[in-house]
Steps between C-alpha positions, in 0.01 A plus 500: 500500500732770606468694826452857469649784655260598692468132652914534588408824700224321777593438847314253645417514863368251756189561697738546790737763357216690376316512841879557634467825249148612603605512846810647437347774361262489785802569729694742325187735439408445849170367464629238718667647800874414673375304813185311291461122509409337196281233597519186222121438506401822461804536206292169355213671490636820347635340219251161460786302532632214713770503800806387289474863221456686816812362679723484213396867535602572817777278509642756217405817684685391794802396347520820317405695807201679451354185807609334805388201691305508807552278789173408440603479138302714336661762273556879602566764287852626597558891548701704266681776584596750230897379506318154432325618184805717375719232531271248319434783223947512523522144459223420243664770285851339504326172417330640197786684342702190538215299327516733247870517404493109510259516262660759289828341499285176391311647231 
């Protein structure tokens, strides 16, 4: 049975990189304000899910910097300024065209 196109082109995400996603999202549209805590039960509950989706969640937000750790370790939305955001649109667009001569030169 051969695999079709359209199978090649799906991305397959975990529960935890689609909750990362959600409140990603969250953060960047700033329904979710710098300063917040994002409490794992209550992230359970959001998403009907158990502890581990929810902190493979925030274990990605932090470590791309959208969260910090708490003393009380809890997770807090970190606050952006607008150098912040212009210099994540900077480097996101030098990642991208690189991507995309790779790929070019690949083809």
């Amino acid at each position: 049975m051969a695999v079709s196109d359209a199978a090649l082109l799906l991305v397959r995400e975990t529960l935890g990189e689609q909750i990362a996603a959600t409140l990603r999202h969250d953060i960047v549209s700033g329904r979710i304000k710098a300063g917040d805590t994002l409490l794992q039960d209550s992230l359970c509950e959001r998403f009907a899910t158990s502890r581990m989706p929810v902190r493979d969640a925030l274990h990605e937000l932090v470590h791309e910097g959208f969260l910090e750790w708490t003393r009380k370790n809890q997770a807090r939305v970190v606050e952006f300024t607008n150098d912040d955001i212009a210099d994540m649109f900077e480097m996101q667009g030098h990642l991208s065209g690189r991507l995309v001569r790779r790929a070019t030169e690949r083809a």
